[in-house]
N, CA, C and O of each residue as an XYZ file, in Angstrom:
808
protein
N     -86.764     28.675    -29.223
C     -87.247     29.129    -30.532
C     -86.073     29.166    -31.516
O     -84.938     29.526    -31.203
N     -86.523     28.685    -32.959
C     -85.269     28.691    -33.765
C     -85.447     30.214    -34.231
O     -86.539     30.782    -34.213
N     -84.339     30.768    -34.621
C     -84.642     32.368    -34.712
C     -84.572     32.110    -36.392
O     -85.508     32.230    -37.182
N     -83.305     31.757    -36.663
C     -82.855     31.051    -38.088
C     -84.098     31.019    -39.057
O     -84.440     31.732    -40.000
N     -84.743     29.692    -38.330
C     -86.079     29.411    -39.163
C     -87.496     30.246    -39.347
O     -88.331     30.307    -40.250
N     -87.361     30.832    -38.097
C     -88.481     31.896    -37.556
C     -88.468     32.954    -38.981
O     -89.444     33.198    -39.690
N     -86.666     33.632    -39.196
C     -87.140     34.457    -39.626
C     -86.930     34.132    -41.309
O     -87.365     34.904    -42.163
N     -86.377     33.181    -41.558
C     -86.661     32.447    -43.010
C     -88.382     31.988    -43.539
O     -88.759     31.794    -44.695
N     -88.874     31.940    -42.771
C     -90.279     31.488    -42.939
C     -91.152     32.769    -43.158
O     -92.267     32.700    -43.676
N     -90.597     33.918    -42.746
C     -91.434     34.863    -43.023
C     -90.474     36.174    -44.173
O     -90.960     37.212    -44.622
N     -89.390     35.778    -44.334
C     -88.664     36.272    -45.676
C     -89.318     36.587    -46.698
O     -90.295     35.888    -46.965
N     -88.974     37.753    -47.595
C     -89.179     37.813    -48.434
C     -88.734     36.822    -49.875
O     -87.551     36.662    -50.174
N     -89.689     36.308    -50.551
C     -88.961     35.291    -51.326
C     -89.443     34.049    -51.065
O     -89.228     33.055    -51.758
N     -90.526     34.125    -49.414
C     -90.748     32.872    -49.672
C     -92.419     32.725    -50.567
O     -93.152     33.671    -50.855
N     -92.626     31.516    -50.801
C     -94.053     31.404    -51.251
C     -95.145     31.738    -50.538
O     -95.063     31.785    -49.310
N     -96.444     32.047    -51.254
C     -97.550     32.956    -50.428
C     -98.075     31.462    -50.019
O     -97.826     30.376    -50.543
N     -99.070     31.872    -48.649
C     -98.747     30.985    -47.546
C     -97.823     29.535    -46.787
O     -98.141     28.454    -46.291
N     -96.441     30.350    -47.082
C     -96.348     29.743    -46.308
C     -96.318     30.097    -44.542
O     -96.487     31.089    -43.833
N     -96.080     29.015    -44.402
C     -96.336     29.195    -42.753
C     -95.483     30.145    -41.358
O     -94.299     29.851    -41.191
N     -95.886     30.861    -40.737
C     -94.843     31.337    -40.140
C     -94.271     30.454    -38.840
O     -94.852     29.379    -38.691
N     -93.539     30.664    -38.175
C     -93.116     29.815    -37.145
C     -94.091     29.186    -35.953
O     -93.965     28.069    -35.451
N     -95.123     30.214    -35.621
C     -95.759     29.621    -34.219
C     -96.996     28.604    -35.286
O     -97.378     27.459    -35.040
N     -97.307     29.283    -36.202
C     -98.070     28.111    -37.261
C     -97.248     26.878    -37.729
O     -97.942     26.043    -38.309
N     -96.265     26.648    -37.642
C     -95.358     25.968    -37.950
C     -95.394     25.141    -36.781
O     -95.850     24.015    -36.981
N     -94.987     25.439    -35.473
C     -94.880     24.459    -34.548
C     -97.125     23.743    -34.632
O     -97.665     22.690    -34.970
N     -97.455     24.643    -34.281
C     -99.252     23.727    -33.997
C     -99.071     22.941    -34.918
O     -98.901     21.784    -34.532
N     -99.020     23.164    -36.474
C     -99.096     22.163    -37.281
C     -98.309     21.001    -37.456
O     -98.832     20.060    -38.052
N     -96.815     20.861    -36.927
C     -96.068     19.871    -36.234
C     -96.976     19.102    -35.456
O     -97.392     17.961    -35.656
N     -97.309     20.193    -34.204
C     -97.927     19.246    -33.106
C     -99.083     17.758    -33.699
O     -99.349     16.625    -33.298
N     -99.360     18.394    -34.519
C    -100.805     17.747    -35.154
C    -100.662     16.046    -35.819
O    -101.492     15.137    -35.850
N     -99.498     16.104    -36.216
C     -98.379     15.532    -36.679
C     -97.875     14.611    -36.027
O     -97.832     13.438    -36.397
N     -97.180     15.325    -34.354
C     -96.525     14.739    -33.948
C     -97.806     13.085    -33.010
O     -97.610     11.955    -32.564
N     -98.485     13.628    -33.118
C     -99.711     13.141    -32.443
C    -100.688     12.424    -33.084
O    -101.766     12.148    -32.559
N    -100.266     12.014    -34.527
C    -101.131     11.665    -35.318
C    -101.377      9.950    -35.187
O    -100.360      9.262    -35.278
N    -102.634      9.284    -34.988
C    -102.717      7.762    -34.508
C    -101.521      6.707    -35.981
O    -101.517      5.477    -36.043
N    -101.092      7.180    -36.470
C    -100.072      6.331    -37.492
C     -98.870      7.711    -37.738
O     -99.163      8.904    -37.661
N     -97.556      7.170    -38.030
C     -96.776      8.148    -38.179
C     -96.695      8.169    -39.582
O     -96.803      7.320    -40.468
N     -96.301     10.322    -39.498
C     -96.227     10.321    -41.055
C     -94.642     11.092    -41.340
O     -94.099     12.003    -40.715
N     -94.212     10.366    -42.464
C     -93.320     10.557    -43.074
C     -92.769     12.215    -43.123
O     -93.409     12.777    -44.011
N     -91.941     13.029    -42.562
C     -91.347     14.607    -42.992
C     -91.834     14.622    -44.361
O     -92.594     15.573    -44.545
N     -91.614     13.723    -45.616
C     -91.925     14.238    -47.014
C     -93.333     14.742    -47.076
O     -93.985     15.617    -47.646
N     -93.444     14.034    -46.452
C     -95.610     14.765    -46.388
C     -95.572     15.706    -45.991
O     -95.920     16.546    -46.821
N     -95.183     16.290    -44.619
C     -95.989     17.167    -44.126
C     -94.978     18.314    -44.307
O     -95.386     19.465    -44.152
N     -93.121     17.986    -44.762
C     -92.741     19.078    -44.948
C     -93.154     20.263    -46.352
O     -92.949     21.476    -46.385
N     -93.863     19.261    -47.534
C     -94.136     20.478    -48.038
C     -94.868     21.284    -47.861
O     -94.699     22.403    -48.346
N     -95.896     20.979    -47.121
C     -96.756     21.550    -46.858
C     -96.695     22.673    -46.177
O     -97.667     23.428    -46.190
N     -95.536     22.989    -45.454
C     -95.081     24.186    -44.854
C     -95.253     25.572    -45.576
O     -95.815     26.657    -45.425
N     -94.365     24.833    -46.526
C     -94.454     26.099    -47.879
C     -95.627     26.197    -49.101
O     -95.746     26.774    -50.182
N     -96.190     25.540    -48.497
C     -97.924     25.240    -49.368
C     -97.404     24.747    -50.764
O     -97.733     25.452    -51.718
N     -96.710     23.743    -50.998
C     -96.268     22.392    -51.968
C     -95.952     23.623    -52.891
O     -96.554     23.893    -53.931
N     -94.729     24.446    -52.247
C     -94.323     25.658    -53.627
C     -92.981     25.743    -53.312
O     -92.850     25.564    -52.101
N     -91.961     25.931    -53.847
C     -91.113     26.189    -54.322
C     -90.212     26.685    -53.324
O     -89.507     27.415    -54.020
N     -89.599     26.810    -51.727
C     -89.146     27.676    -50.732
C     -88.401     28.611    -51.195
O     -88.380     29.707    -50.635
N     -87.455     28.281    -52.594
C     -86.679     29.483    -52.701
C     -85.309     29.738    -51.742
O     -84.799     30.711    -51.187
N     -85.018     28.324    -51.868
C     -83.692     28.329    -50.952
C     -82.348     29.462    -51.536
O     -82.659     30.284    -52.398
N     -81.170     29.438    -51.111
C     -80.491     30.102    -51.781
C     -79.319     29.498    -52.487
O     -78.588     30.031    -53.322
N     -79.255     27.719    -51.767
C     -78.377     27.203    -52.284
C     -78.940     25.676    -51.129
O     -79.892     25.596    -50.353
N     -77.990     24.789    -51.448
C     -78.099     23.641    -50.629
C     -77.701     24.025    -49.071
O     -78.353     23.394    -48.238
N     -77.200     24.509    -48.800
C     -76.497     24.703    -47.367
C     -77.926     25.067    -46.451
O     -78.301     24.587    -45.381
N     -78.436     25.916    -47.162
C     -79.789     27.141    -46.550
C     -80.349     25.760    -46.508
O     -80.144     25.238    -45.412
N     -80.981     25.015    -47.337
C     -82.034     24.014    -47.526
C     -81.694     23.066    -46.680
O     -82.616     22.503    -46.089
N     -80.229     22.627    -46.391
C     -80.080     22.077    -45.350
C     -80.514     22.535    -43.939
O     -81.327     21.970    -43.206
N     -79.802     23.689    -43.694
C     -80.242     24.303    -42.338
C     -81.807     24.352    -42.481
O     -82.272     23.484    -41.742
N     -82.524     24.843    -42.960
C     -83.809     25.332    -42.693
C     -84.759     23.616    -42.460
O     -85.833     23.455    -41.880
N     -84.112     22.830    -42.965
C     -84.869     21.410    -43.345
C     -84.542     20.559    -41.751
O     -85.318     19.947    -41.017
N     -83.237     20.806    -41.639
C     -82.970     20.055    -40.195
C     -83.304     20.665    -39.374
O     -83.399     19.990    -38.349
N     -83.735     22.358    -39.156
C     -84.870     23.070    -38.458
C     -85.922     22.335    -38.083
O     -86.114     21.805    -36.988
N     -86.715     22.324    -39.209
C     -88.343     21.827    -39.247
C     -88.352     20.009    -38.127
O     -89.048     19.570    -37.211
N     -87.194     19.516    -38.903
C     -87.045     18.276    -38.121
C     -87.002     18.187    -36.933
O     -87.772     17.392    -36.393
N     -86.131     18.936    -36.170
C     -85.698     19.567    -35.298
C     -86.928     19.975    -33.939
O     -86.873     19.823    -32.718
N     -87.765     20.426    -34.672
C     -88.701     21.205    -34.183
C     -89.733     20.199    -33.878
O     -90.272     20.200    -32.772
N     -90.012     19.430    -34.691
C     -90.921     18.050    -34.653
C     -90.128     16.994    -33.686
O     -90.647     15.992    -33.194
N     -89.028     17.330    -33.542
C     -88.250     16.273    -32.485
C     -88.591     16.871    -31.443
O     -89.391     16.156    -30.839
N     -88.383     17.911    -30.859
C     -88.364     18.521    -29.657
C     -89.950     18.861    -29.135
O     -90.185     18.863    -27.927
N     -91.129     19.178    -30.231
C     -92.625     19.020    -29.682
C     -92.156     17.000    -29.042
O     -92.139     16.829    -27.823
N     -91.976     16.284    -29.576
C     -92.413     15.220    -29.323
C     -91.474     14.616    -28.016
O     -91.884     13.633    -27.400
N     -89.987     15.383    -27.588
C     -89.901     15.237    -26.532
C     -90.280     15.585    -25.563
O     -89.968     14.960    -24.549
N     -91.335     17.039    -25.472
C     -91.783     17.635    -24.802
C     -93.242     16.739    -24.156
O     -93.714     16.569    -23.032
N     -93.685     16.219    -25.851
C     -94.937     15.622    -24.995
C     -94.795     14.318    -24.312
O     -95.511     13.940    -23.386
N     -93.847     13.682    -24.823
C     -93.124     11.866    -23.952
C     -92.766     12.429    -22.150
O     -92.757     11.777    -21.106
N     -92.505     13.900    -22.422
C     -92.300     13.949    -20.777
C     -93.350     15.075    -20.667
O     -92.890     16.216    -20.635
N     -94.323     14.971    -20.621
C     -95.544     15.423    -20.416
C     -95.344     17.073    -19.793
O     -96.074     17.566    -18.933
N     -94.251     17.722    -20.412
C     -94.229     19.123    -20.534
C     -95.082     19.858    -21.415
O     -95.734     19.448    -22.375
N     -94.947     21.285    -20.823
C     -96.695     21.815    -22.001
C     -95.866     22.333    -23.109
O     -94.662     22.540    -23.258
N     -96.877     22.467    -23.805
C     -95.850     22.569    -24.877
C     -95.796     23.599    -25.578
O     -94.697     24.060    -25.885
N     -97.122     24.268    -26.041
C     -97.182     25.515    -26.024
C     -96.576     26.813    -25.261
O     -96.002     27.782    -25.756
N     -96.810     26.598    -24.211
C     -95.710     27.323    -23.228
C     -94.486     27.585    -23.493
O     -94.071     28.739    -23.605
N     -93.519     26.189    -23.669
C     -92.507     26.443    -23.761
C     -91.967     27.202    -25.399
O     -90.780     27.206    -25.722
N     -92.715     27.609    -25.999
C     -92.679     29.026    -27.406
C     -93.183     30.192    -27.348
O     -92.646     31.217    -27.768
N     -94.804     30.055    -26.548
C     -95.795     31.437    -26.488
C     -96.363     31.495    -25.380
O     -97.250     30.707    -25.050
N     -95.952     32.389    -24.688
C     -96.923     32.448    -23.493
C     -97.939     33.394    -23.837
O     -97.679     34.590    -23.970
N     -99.339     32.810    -24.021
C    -100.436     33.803    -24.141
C    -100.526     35.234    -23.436
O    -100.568     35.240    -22.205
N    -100.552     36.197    -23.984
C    -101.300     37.211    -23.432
C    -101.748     37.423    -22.423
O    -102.857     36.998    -22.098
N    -100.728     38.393    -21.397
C    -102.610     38.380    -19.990
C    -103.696     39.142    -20.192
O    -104.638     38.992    -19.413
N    -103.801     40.135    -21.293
C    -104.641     40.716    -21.956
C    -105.271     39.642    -22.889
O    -104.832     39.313    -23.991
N    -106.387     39.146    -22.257
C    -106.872     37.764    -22.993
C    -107.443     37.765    -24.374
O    -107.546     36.894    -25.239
N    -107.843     39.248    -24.288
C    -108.738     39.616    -25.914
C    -107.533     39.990    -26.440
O    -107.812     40.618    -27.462
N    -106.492     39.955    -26.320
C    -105.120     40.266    -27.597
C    -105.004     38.895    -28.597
O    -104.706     38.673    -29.770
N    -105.490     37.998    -27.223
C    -104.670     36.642    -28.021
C    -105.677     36.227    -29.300
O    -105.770     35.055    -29.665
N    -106.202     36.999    -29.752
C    -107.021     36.902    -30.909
C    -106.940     38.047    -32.309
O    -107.561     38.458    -33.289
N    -105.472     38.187    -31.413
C    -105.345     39.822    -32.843
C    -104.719     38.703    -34.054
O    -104.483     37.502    -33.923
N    -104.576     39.479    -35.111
C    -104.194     38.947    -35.767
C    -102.476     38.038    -35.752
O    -101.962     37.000    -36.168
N    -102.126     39.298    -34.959
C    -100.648     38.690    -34.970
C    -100.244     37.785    -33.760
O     -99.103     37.369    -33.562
N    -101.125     37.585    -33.131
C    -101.509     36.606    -31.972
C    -100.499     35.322    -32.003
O    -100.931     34.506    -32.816
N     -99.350     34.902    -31.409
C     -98.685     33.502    -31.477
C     -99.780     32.444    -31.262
O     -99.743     31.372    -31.866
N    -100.798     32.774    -30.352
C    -101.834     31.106    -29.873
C    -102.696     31.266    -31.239
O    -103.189     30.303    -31.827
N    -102.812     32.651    -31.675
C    -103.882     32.003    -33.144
C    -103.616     31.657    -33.513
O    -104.198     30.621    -33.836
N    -102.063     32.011    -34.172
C    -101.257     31.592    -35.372
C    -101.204     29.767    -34.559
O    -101.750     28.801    -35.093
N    -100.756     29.725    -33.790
C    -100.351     28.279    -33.717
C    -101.560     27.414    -33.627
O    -101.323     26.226    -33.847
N    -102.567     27.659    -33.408
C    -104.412     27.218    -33.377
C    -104.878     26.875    -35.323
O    -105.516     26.078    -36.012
N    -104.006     28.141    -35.452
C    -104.468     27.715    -37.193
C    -103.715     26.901    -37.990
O    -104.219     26.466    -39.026
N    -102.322     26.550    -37.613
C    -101.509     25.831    -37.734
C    -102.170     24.307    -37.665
O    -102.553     23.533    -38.543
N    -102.134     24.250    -36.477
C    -102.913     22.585    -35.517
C    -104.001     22.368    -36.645
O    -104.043     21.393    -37.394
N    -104.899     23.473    -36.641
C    -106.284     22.945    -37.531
C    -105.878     22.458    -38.562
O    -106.181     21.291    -38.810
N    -104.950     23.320    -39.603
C    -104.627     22.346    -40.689
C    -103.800     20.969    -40.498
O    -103.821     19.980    -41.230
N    -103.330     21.105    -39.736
C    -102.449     19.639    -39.430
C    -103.716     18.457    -39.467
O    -103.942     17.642    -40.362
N    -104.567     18.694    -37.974
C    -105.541     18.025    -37.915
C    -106.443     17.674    -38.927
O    -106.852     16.515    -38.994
N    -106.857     18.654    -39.837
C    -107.589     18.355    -41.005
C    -107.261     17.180    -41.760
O    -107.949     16.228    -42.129
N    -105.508     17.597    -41.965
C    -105.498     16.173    -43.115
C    -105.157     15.245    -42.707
O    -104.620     14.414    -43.440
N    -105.375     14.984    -41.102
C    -105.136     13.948    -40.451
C    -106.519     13.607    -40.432
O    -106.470     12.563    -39.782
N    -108.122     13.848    -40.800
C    -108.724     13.755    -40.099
C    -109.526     12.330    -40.364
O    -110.335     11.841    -39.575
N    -109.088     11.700    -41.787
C    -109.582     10.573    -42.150
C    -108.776      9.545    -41.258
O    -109.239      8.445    -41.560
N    -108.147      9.440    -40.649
C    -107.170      8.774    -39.817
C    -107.712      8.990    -38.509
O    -107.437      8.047    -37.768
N    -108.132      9.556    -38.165
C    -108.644      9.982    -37.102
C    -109.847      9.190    -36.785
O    -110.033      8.504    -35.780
N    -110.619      9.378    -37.762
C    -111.987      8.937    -37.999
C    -111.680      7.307    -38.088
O    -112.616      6.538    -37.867
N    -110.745      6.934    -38.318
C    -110.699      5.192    -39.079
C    -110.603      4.566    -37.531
O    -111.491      3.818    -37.122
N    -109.568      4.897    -36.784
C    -109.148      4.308    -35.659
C    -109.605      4.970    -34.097
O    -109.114      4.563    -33.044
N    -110.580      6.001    -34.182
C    -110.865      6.772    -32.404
C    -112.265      6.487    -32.699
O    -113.052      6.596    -33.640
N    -112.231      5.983    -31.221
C    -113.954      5.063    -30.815
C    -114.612      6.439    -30.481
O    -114.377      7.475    -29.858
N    -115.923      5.637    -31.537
C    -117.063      6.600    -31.895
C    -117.561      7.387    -30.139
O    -118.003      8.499    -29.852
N    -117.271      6.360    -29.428
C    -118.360      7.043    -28.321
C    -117.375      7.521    -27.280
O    -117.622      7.645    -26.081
N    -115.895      7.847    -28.061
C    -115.009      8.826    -27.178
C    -114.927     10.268    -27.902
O    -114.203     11.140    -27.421
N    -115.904     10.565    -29.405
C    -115.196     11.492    -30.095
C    -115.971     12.990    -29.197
O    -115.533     14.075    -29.577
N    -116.623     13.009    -28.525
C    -116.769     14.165    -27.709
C    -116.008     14.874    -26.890
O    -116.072     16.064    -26.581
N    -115.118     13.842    -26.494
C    -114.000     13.959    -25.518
C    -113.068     14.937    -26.643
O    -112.907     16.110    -26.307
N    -112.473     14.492    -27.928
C    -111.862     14.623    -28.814
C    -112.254     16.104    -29.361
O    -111.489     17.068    -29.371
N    -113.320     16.091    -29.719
C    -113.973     17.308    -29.736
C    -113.742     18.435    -28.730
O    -113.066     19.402    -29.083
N    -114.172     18.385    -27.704
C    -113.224     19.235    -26.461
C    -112.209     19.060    -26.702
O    -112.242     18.976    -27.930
N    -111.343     18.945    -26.440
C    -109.743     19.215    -26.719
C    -109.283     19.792    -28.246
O    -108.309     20.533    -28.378
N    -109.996     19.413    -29.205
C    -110.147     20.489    -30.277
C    -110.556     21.757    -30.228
O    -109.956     22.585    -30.914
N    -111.625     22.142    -29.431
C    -112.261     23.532    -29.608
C    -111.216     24.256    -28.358
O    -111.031     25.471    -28.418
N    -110.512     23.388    -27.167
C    -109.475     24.536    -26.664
C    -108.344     24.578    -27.342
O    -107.851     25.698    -27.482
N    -107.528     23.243    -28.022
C    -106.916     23.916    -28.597
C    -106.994     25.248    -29.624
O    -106.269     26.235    -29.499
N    -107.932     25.092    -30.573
C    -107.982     26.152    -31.493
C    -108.797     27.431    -30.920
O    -108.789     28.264    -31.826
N    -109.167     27.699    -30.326
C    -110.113     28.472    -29.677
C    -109.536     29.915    -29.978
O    -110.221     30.923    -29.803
N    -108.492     29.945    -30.348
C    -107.949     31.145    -30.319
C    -107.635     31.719    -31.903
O    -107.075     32.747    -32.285
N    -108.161     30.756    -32.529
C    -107.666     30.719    -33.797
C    -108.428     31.536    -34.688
O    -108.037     32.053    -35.734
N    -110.186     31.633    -33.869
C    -110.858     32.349    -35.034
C    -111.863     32.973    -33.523
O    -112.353     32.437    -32.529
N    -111.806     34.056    -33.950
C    -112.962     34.955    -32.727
C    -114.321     34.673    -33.137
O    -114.735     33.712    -32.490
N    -114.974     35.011    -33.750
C    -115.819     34.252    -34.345
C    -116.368     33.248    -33.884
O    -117.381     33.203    -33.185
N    -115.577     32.217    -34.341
C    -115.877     30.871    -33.277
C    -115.997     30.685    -31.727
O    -116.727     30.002    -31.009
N    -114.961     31.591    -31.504
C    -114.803     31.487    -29.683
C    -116.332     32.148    -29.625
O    -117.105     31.473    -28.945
N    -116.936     33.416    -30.253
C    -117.625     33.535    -29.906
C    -119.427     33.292    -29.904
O    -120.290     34.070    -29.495
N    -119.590     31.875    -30.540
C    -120.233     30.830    -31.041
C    -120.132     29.690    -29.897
O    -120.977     28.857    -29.567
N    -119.209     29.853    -29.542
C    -118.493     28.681    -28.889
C    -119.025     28.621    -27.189
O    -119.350     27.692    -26.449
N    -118.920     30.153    -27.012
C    -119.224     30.694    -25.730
C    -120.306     30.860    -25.419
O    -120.648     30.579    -24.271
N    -121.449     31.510    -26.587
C    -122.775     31.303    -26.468
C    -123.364     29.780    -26.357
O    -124.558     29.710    -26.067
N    -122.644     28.533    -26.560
C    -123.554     27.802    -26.949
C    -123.286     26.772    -25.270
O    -123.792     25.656    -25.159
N    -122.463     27.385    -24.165
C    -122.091     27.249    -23.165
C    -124.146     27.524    -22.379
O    -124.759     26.762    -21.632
N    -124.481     28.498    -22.815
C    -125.570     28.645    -22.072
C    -125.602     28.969    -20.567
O    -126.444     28.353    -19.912
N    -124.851     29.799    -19.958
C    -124.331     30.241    -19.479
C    -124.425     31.446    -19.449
O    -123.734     32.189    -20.146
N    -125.816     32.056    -18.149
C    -126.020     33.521    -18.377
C    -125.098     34.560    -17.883
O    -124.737     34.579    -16.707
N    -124.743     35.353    -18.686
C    -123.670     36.237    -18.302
C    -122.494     36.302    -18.890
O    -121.888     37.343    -19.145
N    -122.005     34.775    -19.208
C    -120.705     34.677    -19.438
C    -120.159     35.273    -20.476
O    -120.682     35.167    -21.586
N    -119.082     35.955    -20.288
C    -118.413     36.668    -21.627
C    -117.608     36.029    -21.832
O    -117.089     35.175    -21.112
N    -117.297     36.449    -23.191
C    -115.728     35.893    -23.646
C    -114.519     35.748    -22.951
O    -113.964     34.741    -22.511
N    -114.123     37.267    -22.924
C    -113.070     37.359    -21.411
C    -113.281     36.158    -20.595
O    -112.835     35.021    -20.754
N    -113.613     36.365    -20.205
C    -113.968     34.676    -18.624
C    -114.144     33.604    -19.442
O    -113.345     32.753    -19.052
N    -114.857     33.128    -20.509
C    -114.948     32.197    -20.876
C    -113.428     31.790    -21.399
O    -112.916     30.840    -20.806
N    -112.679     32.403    -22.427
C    -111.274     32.801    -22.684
C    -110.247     32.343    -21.432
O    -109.359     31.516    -21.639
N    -110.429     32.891    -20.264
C    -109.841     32.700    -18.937
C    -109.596     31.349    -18.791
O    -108.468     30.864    -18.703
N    -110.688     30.699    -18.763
C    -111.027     29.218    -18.689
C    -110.370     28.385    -19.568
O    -109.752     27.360    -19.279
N    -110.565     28.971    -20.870
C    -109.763     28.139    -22.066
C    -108.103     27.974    -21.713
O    -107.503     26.903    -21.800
N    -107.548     29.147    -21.335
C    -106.166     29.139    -21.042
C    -105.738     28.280    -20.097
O    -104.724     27.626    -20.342
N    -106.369     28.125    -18.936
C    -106.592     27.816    -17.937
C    -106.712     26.299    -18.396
O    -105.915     25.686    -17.686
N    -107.258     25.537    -19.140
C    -107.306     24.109    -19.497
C    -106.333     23.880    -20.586
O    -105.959     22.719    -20.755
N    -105.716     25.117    -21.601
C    -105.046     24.704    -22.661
C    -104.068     23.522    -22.571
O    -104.118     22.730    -23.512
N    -103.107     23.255    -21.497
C    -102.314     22.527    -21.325
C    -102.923     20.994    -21.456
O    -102.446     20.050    -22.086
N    -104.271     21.056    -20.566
C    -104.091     19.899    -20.153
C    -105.378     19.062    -21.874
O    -105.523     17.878    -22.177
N    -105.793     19.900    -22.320
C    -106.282     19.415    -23.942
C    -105.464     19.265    -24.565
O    -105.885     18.750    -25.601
N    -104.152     19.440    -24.612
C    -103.241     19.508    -25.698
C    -102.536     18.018    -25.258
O    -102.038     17.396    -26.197
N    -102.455     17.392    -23.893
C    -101.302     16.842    -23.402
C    -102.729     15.297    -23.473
O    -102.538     14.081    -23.440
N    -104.152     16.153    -23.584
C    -105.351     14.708    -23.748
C    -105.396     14.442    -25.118
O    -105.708     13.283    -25.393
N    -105.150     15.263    -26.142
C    -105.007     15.285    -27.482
C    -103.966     14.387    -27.874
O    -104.118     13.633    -28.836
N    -102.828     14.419    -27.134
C    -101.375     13.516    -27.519
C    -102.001     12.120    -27.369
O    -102.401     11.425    -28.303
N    -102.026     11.828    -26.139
C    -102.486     10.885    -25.232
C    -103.471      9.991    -26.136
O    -103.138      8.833    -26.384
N    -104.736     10.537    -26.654
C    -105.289      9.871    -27.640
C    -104.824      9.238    -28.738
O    -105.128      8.054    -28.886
N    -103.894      9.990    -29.840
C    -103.479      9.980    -30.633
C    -102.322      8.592    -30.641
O    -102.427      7.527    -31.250
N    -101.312      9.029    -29.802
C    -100.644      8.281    -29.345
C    -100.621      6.699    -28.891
O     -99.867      5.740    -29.056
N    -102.131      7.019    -28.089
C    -102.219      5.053    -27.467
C    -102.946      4.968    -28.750
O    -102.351      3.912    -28.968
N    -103.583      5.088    -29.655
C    -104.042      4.679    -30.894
C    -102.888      3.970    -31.615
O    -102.842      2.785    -31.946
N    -101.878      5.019    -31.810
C    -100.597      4.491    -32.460
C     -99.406      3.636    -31.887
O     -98.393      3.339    -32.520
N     -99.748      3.220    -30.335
C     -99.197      1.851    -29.618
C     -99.991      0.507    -29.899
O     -99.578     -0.650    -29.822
N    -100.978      0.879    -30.173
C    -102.346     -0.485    -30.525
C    -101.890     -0.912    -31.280
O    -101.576     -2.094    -31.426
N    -101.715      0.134    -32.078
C    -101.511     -0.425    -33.898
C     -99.935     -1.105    -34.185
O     -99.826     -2.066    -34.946
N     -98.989     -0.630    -33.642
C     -97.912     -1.053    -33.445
C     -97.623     -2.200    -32.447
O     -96.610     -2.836    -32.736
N     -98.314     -2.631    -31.282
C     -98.387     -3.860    -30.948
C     -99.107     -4.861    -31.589
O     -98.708     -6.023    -31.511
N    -100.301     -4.522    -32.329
C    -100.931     -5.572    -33.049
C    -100.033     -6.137    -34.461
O     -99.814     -7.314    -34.749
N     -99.563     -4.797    -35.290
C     -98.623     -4.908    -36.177
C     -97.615     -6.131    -36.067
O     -97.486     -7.124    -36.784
N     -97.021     -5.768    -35.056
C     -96.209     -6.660    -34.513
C     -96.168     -8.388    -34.099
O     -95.217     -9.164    -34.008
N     -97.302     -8.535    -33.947
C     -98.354    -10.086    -33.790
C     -98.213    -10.689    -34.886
O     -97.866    -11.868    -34.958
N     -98.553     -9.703    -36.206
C     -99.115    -10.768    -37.128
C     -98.110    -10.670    -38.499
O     -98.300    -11.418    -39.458
């Protein structure tokens, strides 16, 4: 964990939403995984919601900037060697209904991912075969699952599944998080070898 950046991101001084650190890495991830690569100028402003960070001088803007980079380097070595990745920042809760408080690292980083994914999502849509997007879909609802209670608990009813509570259903989610996150890359990724071997042809 960068501590540096961690606690610059939640400073006073910076712009209203920006992102805090475990939102910071999901929304990397989203990024790092995206079927075409995108440029740091894109997605770094977006950190600070296209406002102003409020550096204190060039030096800060340096450090905090080769942070973010930094951070997007190291999700993406993590997923080339098929380490989890989440793990290695937040280990969820064993109190499974915590990981939905507000100050929750898996929400924060669930709400992170969603926005990443969002403005990835026309890209998404252009190049992932229609009759795999269910698959895609699962690995979306565990990643974020933690992101909005609400949903998990929408999510859990629609399991059909008499009895099942959240708790246990929750259990389960954790229990697969790794391996949606590492099917999420995986997609993303051979999308963006296609395109780069065909690129390459013509």
């Amino acid at each position: 964990m960068n501590k540096t950046l961690a606690e610059f991101l939640v400073a006073d001084g910076r712009p209203k939403a920006t992102k805090n650190y475990p939102e910071v890495c999901g929304f990397l991830y989203a990024f790092v995984c995206a079927p075409e690569i995108v440029e740091a100028d894109v997605w770094l402003p977006m950190v600070f919601n296209h406002q102003d960070p409020n550096y204190q001088n060039k030096q800060e803007q340096g450090v905090i900037e080769q942070g973010l980079l930094d951070e997007f380097l190291q999700i993406k070595a993590k997923i080339e060697n098929a380490e989890p990745v989440l793990a290695a920042y937040f280990r969820p809760s064993d109190e499974l209904m915590e990981n939905f408080d507000e100050d929750s690292p898996i929400a924060h980083w669930g709400r992170g991912f969603i926005e990443g994914h969002q403005y990835l999502c026309a890209m998404w849509d252009a190049y992932f075969p229609q009759d795999q997007k269910d698959e895609l879909l699962a690995c979306l609802n565990i990643m974020t699952f933690f992101a909005d209670k609400s949903r998990a608990e929408a999510d859990c009813r629609s399991q059909n599944i008499e009895g099942l509570e959240l708790d246990i259903y929750a259990e389960s989610v954790i229990s697969n998080f790794d391996e949606a996150a590492q099917g999420y890359a995986h997609y993303g990724l051979t999308i963006r070898a296609a395109l780069e071997a065909y690129q390459a042809k013509v």
